[in-house]
SELOLO-661058 format. One record per atom (N, C-alpha, C): z, y, x. Coordinates in Angstrom, 3 decimals. Atoms other than C-alpha are relative to their C-alpha. Example, Ala and Ser with C-alpha at 12.3 -4.5 7.8 and 13.67 -1.06 7.14 Angstrom:
% SELOLO-661058
R:up:north:east
R:0.000:-1.190:0.890
R:7.800:-4.500:12.300
R:0.000:1.200:0.900
R:-0.060:-1.190:-0.820
R:7.140:-1.060:13.670
R:0.730:1.090:-0.770
This chain:
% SELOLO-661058
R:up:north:east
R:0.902:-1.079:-0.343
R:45.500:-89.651:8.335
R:-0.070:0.954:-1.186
R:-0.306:-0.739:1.077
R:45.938:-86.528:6.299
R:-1.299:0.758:0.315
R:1.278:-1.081:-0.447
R:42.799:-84.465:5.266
R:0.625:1.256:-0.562
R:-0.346:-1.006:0.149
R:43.895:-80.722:4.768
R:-0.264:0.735:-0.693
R:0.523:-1.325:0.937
R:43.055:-77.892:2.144
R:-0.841:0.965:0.562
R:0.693:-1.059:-0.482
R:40.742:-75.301:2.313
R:0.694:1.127:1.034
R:-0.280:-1.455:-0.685
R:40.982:-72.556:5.198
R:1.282:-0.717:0.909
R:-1.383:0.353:-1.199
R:43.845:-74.985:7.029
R:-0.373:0.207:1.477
R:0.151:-0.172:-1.734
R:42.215:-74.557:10.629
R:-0.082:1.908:0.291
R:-0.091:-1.508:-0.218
R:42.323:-70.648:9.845
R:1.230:0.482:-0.018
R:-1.599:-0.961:-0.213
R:46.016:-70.300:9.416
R:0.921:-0.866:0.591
R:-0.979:0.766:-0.539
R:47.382:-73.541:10.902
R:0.671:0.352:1.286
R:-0.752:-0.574:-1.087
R:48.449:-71.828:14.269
R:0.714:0.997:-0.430
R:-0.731:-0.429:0.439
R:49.992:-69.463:12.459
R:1.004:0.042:-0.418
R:-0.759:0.730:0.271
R:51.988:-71.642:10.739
R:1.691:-0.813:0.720
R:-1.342:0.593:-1.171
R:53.654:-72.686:14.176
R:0.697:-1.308:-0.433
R:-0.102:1.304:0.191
R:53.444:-75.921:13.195
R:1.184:-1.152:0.749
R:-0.788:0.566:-1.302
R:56.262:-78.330:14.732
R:-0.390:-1.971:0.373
R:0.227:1.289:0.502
R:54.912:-81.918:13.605
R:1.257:-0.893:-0.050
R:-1.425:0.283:0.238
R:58.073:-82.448:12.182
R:-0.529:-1.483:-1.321
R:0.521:0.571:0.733
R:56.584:-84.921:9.595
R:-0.524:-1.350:0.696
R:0.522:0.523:-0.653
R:54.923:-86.770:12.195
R:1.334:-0.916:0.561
R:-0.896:0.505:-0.367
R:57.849:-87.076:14.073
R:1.592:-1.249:-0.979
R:-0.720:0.830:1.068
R:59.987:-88.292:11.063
R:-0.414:-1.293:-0.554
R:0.428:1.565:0.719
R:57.740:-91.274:9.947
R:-0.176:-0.665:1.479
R:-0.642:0.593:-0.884
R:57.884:-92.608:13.592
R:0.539:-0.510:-0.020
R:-1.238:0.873:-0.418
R:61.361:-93.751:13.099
R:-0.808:-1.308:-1.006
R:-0.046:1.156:1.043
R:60.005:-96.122:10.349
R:-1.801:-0.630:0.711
R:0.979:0.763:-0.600
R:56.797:-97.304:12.742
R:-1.572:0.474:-0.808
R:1.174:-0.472:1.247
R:54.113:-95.307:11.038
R:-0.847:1.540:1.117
R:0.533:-1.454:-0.863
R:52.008:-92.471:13.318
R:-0.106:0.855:-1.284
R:0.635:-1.182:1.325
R:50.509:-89.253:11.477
R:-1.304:0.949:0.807
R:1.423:-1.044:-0.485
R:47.005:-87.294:12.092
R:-0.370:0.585:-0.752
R:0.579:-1.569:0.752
R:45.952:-83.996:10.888
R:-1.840:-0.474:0.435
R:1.515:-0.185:0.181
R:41.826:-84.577:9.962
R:-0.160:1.219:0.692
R:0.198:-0.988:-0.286
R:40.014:-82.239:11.849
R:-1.519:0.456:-0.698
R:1.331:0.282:0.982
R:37.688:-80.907:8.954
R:-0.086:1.668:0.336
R:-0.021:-1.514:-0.137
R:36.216:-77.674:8.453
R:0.634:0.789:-1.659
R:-0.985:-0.591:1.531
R:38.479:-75.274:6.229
R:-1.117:1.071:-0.860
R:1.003:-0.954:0.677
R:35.631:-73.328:5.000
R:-1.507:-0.495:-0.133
R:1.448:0.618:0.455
R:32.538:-76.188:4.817
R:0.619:-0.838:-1.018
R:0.056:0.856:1.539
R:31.379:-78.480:1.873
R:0.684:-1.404:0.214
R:-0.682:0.998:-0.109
R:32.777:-81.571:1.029
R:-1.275:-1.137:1.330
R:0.469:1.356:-0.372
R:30.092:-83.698:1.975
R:-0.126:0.475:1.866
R:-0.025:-0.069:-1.383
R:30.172:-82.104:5.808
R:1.275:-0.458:0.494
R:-1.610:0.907:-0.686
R:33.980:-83.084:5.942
R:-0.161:-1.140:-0.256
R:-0.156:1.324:0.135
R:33.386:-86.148:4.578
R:-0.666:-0.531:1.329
R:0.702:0.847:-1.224
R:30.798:-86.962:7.874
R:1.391:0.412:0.774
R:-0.754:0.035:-1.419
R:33.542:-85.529:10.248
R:1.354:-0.599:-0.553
R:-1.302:0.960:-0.138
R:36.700:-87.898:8.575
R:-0.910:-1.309:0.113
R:0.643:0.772:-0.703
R:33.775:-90.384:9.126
R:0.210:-0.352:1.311
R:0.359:0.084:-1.543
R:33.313:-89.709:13.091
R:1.597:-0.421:0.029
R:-1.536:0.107:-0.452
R:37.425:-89.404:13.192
R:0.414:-1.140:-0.543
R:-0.345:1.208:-0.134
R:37.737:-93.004:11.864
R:-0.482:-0.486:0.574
R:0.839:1.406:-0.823
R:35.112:-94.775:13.579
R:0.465:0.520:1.680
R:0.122:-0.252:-1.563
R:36.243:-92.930:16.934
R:1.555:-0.898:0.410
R:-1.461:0.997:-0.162
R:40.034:-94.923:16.592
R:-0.306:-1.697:0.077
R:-0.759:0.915:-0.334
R:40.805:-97.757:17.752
R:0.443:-0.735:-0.979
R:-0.461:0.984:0.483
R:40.845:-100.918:15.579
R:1.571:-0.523:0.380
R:-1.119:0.896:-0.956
R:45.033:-101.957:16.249
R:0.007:-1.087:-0.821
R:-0.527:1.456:0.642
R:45.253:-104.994:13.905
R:-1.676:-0.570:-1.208
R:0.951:0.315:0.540
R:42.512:-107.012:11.894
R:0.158:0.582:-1.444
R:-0.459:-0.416:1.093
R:43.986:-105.763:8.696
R:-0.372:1.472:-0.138
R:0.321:-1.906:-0.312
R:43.181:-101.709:7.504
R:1.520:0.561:0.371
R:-1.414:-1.055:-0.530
R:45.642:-99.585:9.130
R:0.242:1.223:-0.548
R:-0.276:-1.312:0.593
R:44.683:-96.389:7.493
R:0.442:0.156:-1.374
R:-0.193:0.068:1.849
R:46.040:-95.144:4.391
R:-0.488:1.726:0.467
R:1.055:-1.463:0.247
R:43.932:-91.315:3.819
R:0.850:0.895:-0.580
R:-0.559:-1.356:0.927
R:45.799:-88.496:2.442
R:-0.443:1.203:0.077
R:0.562:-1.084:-0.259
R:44.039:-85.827:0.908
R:0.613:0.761:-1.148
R:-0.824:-0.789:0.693
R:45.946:-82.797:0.078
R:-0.988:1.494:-0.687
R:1.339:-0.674:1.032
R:43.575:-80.244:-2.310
R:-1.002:-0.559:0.399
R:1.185:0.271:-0.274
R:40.544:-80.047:-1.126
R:-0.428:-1.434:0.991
R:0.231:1.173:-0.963
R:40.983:-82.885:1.276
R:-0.126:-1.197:-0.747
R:0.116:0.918:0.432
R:41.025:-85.034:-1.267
R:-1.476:-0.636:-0.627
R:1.706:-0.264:0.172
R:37.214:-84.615:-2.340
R:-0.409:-0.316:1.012
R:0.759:0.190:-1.650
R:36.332:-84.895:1.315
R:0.372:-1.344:0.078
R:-0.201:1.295:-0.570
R:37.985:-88.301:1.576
R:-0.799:-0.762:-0.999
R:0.940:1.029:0.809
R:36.312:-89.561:-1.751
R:-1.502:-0.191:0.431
R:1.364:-0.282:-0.536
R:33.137:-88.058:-0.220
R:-0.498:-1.314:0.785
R:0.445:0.563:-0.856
R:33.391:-89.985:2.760
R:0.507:-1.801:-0.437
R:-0.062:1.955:-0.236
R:34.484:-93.685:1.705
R:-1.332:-0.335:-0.833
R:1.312:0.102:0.840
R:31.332:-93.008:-0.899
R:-1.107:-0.268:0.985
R:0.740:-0.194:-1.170
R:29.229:-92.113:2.075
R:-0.450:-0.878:0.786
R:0.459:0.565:-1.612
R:29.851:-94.025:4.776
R:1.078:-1.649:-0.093
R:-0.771:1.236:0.176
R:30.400:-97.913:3.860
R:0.693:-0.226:1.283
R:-0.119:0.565:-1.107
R:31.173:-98.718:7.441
R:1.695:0.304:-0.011
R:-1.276:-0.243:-0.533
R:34.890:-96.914:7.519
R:0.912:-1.022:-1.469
R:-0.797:0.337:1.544
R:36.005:-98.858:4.077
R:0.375:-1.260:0.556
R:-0.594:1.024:-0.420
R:37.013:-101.835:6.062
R:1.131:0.413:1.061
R:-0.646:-0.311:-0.704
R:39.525:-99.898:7.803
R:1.462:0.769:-0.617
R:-0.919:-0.984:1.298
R:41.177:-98.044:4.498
R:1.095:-0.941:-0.411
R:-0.755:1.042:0.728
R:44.396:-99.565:3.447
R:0.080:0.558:-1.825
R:-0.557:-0.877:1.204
R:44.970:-97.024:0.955
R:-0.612:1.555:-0.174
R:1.049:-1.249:0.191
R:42.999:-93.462:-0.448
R:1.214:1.027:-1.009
R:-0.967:-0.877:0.977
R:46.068:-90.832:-1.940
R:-0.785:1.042:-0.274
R:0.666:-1.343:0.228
R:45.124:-87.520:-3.770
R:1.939:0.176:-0.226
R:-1.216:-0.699:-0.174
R:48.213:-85.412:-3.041
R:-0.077:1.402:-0.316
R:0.675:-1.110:0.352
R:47.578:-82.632:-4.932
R:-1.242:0.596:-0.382
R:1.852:-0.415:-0.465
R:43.864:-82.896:-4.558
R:-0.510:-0.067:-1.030
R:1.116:-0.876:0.806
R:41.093:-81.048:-6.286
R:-0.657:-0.946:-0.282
R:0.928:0.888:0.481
R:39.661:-84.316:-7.923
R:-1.202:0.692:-0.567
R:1.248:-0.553:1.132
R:38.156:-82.492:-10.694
R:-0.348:1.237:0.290
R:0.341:-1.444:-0.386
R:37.858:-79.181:-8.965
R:1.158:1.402:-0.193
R:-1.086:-0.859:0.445
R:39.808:-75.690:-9.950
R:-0.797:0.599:-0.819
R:0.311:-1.649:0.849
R:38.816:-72.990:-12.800
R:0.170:0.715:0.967
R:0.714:-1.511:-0.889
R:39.546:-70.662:-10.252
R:-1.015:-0.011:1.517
R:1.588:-0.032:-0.770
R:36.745:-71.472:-8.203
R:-1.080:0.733:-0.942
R:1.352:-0.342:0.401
R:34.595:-70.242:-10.934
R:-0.297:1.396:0.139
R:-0.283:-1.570:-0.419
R:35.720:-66.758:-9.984
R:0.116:0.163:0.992
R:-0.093:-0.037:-1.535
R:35.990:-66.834:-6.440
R:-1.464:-0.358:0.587
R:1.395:-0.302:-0.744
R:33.125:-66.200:-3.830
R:0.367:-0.840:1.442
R:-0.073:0.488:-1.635
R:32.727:-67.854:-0.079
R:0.451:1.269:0.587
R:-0.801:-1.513:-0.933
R:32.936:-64.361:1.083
R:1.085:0.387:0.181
R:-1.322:-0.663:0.376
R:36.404:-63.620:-0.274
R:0.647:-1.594:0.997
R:-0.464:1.124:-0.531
R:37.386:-67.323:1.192
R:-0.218:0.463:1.420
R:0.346:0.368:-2.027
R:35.937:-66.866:4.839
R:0.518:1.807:0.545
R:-1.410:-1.367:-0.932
R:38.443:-63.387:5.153
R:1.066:-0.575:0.579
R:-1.016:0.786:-0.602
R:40.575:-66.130:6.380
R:-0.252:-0.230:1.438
R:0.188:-0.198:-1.684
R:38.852:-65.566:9.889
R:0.308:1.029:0.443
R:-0.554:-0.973:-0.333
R:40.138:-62.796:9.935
R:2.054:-0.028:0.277
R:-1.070:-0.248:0.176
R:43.678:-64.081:9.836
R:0.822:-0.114:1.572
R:-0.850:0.270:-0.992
R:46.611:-64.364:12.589
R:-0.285:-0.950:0.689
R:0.274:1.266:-0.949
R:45.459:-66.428:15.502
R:-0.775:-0.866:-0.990
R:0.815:0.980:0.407
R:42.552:-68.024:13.113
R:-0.866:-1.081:0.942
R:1.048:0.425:-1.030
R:40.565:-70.709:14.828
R:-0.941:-0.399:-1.193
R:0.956:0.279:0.973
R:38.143:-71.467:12.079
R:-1.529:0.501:-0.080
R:1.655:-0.418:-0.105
R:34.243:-70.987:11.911
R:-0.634:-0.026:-1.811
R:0.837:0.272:1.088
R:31.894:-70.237:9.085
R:0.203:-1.470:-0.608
R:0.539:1.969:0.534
R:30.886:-74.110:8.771
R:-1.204:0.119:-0.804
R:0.989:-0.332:0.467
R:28.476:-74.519:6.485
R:-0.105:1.093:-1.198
R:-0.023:-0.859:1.264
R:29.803:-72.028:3.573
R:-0.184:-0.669:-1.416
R:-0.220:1.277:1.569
R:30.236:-74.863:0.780
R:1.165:0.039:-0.556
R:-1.450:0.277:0.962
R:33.959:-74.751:-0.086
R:0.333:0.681:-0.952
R:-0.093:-0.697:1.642
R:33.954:-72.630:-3.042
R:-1.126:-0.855:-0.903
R:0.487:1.226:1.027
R:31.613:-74.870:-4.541
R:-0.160:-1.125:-0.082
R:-0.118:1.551:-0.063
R:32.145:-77.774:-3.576
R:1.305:-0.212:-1.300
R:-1.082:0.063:0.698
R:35.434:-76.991:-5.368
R:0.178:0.437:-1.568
R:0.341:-0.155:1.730
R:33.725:-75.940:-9.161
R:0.079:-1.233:-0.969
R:0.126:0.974:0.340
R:34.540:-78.036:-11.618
R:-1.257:-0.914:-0.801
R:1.149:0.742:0.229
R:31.181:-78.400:-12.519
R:-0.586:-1.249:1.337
R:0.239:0.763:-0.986
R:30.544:-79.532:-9.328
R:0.830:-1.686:0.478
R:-0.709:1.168:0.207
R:33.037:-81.957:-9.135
R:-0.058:-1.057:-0.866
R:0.066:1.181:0.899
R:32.781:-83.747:-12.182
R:-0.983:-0.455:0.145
R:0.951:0.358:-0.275
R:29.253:-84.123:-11.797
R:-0.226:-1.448:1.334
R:-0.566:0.880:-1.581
R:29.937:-85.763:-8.125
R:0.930:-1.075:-0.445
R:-0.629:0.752:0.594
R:32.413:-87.782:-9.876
R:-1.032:-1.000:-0.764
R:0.787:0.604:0.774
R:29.886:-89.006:-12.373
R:-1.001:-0.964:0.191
R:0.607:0.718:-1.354
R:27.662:-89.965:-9.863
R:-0.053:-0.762:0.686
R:-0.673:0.548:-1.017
R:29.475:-91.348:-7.458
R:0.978:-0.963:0.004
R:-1.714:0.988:0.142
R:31.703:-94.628:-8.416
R:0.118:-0.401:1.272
R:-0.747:0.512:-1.033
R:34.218:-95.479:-5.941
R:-0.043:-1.112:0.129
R:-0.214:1.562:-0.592
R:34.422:-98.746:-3.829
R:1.059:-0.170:-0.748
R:-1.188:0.147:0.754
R:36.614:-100.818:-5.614
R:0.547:-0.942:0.423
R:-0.873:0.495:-1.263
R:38.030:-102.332:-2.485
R:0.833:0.373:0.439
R:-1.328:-0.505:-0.322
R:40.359:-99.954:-2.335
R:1.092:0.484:-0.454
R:-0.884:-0.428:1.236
R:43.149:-99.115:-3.851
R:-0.011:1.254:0.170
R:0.308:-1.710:0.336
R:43.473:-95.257:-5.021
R:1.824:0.358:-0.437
R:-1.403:-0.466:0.457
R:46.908:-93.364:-5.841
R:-0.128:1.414:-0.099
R:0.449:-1.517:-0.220
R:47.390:-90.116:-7.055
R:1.755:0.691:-0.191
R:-1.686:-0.697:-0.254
R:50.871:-88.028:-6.187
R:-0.585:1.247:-0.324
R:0.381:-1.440:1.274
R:50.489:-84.742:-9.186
R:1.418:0.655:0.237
R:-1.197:-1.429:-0.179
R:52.301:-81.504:-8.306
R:0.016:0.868:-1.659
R:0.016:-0.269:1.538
R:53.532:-80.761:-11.613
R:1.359:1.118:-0.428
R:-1.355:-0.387:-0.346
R:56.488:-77.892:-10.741
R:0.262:0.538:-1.965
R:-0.439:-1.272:1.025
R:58.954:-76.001:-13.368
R:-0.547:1.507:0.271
R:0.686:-1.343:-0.256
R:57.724:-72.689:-14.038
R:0.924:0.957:1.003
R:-1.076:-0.655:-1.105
R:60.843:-71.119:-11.932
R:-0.008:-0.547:1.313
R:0.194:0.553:-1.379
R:59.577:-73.695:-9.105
R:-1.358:0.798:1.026
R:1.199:-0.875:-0.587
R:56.434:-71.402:-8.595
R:0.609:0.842:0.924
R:0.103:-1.535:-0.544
R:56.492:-68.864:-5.900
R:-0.462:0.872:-0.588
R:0.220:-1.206:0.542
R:56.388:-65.011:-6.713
R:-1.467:0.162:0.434
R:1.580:-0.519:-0.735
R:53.089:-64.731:-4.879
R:-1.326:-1.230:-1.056
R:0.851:0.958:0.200
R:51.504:-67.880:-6.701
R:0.073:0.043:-1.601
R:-0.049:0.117:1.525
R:52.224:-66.559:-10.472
R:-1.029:0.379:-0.901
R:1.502:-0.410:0.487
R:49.123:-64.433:-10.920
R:-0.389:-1.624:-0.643
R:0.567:1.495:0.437
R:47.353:-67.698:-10.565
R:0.112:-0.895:-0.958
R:-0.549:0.800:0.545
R:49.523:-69.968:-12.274
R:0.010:0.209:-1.550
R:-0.135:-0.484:1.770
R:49.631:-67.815:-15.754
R:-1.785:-0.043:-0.414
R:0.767:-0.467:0.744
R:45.486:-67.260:-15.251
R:-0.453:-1.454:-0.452
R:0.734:1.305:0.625
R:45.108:-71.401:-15.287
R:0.788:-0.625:-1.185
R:-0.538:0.007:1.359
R:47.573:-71.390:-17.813
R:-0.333:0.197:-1.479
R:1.266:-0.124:0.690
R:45.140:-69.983:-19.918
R:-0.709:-1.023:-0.694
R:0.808:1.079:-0.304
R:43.581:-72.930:-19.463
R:1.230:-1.475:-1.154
R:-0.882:1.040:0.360
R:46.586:-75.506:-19.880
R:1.289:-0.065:0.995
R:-1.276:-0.246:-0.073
R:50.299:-74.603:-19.012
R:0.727:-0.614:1.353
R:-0.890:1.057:-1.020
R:50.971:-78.076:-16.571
R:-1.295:0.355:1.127
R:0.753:-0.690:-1.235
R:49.508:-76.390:-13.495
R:0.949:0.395:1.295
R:-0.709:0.022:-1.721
R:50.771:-76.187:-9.492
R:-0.202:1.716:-0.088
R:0.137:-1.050:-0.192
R:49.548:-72.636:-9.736
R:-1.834:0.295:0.811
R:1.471:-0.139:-0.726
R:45.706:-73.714:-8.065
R:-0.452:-1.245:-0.533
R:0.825:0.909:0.549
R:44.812:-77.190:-9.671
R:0.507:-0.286:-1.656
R:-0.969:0.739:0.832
R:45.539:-78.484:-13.027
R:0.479:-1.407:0.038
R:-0.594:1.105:0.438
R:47.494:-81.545:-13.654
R:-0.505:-0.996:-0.128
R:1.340:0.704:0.133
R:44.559:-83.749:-14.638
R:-0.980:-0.142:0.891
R:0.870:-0.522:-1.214
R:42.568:-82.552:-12.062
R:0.404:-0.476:1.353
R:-0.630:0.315:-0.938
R:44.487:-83.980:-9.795
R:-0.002:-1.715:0.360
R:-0.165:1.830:0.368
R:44.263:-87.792:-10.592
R:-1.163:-0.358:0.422
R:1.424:0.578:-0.616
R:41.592:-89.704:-8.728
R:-0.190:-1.434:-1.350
R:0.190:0.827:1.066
R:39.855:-91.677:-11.835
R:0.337:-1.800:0.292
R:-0.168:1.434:0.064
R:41.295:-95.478:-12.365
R:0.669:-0.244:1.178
R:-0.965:-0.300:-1.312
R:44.140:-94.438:-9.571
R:1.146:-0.680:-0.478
R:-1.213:0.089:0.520
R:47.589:-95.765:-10.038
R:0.969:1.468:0.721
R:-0.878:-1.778:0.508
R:50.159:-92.515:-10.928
R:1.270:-0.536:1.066
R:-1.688:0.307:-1.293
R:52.765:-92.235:-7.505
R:0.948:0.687:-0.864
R:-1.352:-0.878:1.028
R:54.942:-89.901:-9.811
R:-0.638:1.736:-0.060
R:0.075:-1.491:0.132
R:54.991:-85.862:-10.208
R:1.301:0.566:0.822
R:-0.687:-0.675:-0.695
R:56.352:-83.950:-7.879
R:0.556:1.852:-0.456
R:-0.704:-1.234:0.937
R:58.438:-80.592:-9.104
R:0.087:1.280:1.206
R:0.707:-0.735:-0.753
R:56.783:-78.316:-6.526
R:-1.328:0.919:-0.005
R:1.732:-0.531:0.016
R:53.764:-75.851:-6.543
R:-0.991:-0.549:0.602
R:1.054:0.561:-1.030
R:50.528:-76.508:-4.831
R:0.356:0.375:1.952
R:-0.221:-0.561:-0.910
R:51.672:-74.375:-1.767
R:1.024:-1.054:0.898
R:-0.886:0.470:-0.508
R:54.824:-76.165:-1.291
R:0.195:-1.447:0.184
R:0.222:1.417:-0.795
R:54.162:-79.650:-0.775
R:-0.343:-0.270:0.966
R:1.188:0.492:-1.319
R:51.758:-79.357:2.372
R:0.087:1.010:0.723
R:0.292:-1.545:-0.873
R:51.954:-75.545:3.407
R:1.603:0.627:0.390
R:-1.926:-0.868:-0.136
R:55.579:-74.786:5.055
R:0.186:1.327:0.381
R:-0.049:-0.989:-0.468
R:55.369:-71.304:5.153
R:1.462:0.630:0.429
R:-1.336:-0.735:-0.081
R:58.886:-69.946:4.521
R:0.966:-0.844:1.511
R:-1.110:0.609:-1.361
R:60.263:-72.396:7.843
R:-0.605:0.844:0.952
R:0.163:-0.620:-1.491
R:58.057:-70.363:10.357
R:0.371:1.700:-0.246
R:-0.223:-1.453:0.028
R:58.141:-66.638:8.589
R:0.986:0.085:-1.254
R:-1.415:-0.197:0.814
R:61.468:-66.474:6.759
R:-0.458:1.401:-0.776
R:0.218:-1.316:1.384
R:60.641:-62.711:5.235
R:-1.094:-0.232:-0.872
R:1.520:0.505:1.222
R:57.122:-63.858:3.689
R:1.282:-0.711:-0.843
R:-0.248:1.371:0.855
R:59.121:-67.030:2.453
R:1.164:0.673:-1.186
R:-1.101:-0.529:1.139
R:62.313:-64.767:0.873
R:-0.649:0.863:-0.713
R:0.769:-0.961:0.811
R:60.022:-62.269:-0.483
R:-0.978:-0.233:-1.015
R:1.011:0.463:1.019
R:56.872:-63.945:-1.700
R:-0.343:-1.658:-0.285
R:0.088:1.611:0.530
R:56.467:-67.493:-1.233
R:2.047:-0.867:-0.111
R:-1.225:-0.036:-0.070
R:59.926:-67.543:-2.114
R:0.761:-1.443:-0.795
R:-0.442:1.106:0.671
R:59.927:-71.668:-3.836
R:-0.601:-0.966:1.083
R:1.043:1.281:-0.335
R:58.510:-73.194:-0.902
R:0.802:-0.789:1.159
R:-1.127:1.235:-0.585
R:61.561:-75.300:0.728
R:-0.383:-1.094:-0.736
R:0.075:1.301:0.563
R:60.422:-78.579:-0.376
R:0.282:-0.952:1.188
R:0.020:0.795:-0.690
R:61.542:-81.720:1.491
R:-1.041:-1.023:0.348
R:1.056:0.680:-0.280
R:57.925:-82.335:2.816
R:0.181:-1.846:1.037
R:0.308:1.499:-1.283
R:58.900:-85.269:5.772
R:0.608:-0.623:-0.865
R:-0.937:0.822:1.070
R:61.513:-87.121:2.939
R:-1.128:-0.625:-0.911
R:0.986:0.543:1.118
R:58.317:-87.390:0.370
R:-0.809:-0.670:0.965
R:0.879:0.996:-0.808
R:56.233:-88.772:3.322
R:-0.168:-1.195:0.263
């Protein structure tokens, strides 16, 4: 069960999605489900609705069946909810951060909800307000704090898969970014840092040599001129890493 990044139910039809990913871990006996969270509420409201969307499945074996994958922001929402809601933690095999906004972003501290929720405005959006939390849910004040707070069950195991690209692996559209968290500290996807990414007392899946964009967001397979023009690094062999 994958939880999704900010603003994913505002551009995922757009996307023209094929569930090619889905279809690929099949052959090896494995389903796949897209969380249905909100791309523009707080963590702790996604965390109740990957709540409802485990307890509404179907026990298939006495053993946990799920393993969680949360890709940015989804990954906060899943810590949210195994914190939350003891009841689904007997069902968890496994809790990944795939990219995810453990510790938050610096550029949240510059960014507004307002400027975020112009994403209802986009191509075939289906997305709603929600509650107007995901810009701060995603501060790293906010985060660490919530972190601090909040120790994890330690029933489950944790893993963290860090997008750690070459600087020539960035997209043209994602360099702004990438130089202003650079600022910051150099080993950056272009939207989280490096560190920031590691769910505390996780074991390390490896580093992936990809931006943040291009692990989870296949833009350049549905709109080829965006992808040669601006997101012009984002061929990654997403169903192969799955």
């Amino acid at each position: 069960m994958i939880a999704p990044g900010v603003g994913w139910d505002c551009f995922a039809n757009w996307l023209d999605l094929e569930n090619t990913g889905q279809t690929h871990i099949r052959q090896f006996g494995y389903d796949e489900v897209i969380l249905r969270v909100d791309g523009l509420s707080s963590t702790s409201n996604n965390a109740s609705q990957i709540r409802d969307a485990i307890m509404s499945m179907e026990a298939t074996s006495e053993r946990p069946d799920i393993v969680l994958i949360g890709y940015s922001k989804g990954a906060p929402d899943i810590l949210e909810a195994v914190v939350s809601y003891p009841e689904i933690r007997s069902r968890i095999a496994a809790v990944i951060s795939a990219a995810g906004a453990i510790g938050g972003s610096p550029l949240a501290n510059d960014a507004t909800q307002s400027q975020l929720a112009m994403l209802r405005h986009w191509p075939d959006a289906n997305c709603t307000e929600g509650d107007g939390g995901a810009i701060k849910s995603l501060l790293p004040s906010t985060r660490k704090a919530w972190l601090a707070e909040n120790p994890l069950p330690h029933n489950i195991p944790y893993y963290s898969l860090v997008t750690y690209p070459q600087p020539e692996r960035i997209s043209s559209v994602l360099e702004p970014s990438y130089k202003k968290l650079s600022r910051i500290d150099a080993r950056n996807d272009s939207q989280v840092l490096f560190y920031d990414q590691i769910i505390p007392g996780s074991t390390l899946l490896g580093f992936v040599n990809a931006d943040h964009w291009a692990l989870a967001v296949p833009i350049a397979r549905s709109h080829s001129t965006i992808g040669s023009m601006f997101v012009d690094q984002n061929n990654y062999p997403r169903e192969a890493l799955l």
